[in-house]
N, C-alpha and C positions, 0 to 999 in steps of 0.2 A: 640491596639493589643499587646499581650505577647510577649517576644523574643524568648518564646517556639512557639507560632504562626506564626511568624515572619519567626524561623529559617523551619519550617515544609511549609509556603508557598512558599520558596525558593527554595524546593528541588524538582526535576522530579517524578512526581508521575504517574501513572498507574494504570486508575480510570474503574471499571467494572462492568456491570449492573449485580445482582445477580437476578434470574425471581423468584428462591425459596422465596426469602424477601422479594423481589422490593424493595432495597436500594443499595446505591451504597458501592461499597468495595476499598479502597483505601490500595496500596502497593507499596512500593517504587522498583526501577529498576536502573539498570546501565543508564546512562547517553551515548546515540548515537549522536555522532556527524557529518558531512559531513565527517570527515576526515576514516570515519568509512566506508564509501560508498564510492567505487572505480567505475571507471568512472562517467560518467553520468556530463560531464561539462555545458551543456548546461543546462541541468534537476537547475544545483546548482542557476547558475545566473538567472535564473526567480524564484527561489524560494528567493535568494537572494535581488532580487527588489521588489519583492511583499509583504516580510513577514517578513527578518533580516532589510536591511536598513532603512524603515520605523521606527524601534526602534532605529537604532542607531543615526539617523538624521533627529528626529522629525521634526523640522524648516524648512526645506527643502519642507518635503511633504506637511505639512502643509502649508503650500506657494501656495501648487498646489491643495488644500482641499482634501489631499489625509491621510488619516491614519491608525494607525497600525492594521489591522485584515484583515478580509477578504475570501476568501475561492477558494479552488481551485481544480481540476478534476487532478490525477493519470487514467491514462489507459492505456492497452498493454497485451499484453498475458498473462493466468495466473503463478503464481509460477518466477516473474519474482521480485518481493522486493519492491511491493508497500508497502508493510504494514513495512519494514525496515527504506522506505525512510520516511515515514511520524514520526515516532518516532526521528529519526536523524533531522527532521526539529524542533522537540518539545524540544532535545537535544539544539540545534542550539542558538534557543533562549532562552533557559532555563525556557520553559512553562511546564504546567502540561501537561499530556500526560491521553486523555479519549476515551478508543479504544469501540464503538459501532458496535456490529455485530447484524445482524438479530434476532436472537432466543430471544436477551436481548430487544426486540420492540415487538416483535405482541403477539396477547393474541386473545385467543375463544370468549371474552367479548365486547362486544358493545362500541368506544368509549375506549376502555384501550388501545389502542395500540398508538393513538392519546396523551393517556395524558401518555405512558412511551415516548415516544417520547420528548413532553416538559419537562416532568424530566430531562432527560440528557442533555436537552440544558439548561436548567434553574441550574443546577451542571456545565456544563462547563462556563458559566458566573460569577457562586460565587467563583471558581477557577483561575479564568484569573489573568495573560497570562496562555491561554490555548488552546492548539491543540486538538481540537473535530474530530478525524477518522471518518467516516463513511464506515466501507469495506461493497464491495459489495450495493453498490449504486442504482444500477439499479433493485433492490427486493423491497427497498422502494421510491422508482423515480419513477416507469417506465409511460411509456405514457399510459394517464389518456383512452384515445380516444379507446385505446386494453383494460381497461379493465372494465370486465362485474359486477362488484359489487360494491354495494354504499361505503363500509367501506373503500375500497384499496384506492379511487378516495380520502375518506376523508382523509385518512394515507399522502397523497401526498400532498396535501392541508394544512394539517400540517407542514409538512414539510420546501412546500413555506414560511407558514406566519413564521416558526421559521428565516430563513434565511432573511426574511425581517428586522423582530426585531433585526437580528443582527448589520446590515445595519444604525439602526435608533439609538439604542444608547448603543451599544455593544464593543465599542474600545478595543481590547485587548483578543478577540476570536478566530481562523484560526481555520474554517473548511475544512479538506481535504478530501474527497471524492474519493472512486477508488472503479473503475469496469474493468471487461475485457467488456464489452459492451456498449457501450456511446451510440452507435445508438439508445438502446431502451429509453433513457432515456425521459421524458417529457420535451417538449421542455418549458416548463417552467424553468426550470430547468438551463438551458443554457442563460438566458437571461444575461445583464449587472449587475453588485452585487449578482449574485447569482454563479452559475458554470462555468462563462463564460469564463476562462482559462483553459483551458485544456493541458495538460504535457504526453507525452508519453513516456512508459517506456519499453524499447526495453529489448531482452534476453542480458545478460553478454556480452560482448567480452571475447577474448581470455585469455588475463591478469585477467578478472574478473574470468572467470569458472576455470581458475587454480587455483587462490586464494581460490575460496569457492570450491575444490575437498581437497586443504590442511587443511581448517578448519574443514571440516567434517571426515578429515583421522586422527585430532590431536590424539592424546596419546591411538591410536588403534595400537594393534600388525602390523607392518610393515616391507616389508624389502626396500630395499632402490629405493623407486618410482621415477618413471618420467612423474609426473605431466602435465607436461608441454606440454607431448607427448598428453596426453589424453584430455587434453582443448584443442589439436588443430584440435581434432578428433571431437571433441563433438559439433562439430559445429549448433549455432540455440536451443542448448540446455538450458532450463530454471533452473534456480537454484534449482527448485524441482526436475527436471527430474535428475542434476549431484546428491541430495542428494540419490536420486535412485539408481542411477549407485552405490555408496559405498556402499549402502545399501544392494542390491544384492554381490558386492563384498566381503562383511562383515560375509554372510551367508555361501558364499563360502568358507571360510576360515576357520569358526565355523563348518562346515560338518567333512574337515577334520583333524581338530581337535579333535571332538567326536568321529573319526574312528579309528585315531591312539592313541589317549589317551595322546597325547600333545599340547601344544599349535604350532598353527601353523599363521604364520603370512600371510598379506594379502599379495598377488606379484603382480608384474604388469601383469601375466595373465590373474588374478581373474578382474581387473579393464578392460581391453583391450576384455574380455569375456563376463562381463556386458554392455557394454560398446555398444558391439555389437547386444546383447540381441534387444538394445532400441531403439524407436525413437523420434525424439526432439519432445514432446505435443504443440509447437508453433506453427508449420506449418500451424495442421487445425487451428489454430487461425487465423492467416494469410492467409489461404485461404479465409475465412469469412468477415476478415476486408478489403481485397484487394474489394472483389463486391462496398461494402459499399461505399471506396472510389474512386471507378471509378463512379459509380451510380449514387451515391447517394450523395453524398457530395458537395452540394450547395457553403458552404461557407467555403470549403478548409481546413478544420480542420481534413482530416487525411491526410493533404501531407506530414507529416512525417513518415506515414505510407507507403506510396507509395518509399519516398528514402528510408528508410531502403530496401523494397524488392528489390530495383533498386543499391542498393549499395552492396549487400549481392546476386545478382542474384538470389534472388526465384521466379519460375514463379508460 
């Protein structure tokens, strides 16, 4: 290998299925690290024993026939930083980074959906160390038994057998998986070596919605905010719903601006007025996943589900 190959496998890449070409498109990115994602202590230390210290203490796991790859389930409300944390874990370890969405998988043609499919795993294996995303998991998961067509049952089937090969001689793969829906998924899917940890990823606290109301306010006309006040208003609010809130705020400000013919900065009105406009899109999340995990859940895998709403009083 070249040290021009050398230095280009080294670097955090951000690999994307184009459907116009059907190849993939490689472009480089800022580097996310943990340090980059506020809260979430407990989220860090299971990604931490599953997927960093396996690399840094090979001997260890190996000891235990345990090694570095593996795959793991993001779930929780939407607009909540699944798709942040998975990049900060590809950060972390210094993998490449290959974000798989829907539209970049299925195809009208018999059989094509199946072979983009092992494209992208067959690109995150000549890539490794490599964080393979899957957003939106439960579109090509879901349980086989709900559905009525041959092609979907084979897309899942794929699926399986990709995650198996990874299992058999793939050292050096992590696939992340995130859904707001884990119940539909095939329970195949959840079995041991394949999605069998699961990570919930709750709305912001308080410290966190202020922070991301400041990064979304940076070097916009302002006068001098109280952030602080409105994170602790926004309570249950999802990182989408505060980008929201500025976002109506922002319009606010641009109205009268264009009225008066100057610029006019955003105030803590315009924020405290948006603010009120909305409500947090988690809730019905959380009404949905509360049945599930009173119901439905056998083997205890949304009890963290159940303390958040018991720690945060949602009924």
């Amino acid at each position: 290998m070249s040290n021009e190959q050398e230095g280009k496998q080294a670097q955090l890449r951000v690999i994307q299925f184009d459907r116009s070409r059907y190849e993939m498109v490689e472009k480089t990115q800022p580097r996310e690290t943990f340090a980059d994602v506020g809260g979430l202590e407990e989220v860090k230390k299971k990604v931490q024993m599953n997927f960093i210290l396996p690399l840094q203490n090979p001997e260890f796991f190996k000891a235990f026939g345990k090694e570095a790859g593996g795959s793991l389930l993001l779930y929780g409300p939407p607009g909540c930083g699944k798709t942040f944390l998975a990049k900060a874990i590809a950060g972390e370890i210094n993998a490449n980074f290959l974000h798989m969405e829907l539209q970049a998988i299925l195809s009208m043609w018999v059989g094509q959906s199946e072979h983009n499919l092992h494209d992208v795993f067959e690109t995150a294996r000549a890539y490794k160390p490599c964080v393979l995303f899957i957003d939106e998991l439960d579109a090509i998961g879901g349980n086989r038994q709900n559905m009525g067509q041959h092609h979907e049952r084979m897309l899942v089937n794929q699926l399986l057998l990709e995650l198996d090969g990874l299992n058999a001689h793939n050292s050096g793969v992590y696939v992340i998986g995130a859904t707001n829906t884990p119940w539909y998924l095939d329970s195949a899917l959840r079995r041991p070596g394949r999605f069998n940890q699961m990570i919930f990823i709750p709305p912001p606290s308080e410290a966190e919605r202020e922070l991301i109301l400041k990064l979304k306010l940076k070097d916009k006309p302002q006068e001098a905010l109280n952030t602080k006040k409105i994170a602790g208003k926004a309570q249950h609010f999802s990182g989408a719903d505060l980008e929201q809130v500025v976002e109506d705020a922002v319009e606010q400000a641009l109205q009268r601006s264009l009225e008066s013919g100057e610029l006019q900065p955003i105030t803590q009105e315009d924020l405290q007025d948006s603010l009120k406009r909305r409500n947090p899109t988690t809730l019905e999340w959380f009404s949905t996943a509360k049945n599930y995990a009173i119901f439905s859940d056998v083997n205890k895998d949304y009890e963290h589900v159940l303390n958040y709403l018991r720690d945060h009083k949602i009924r």
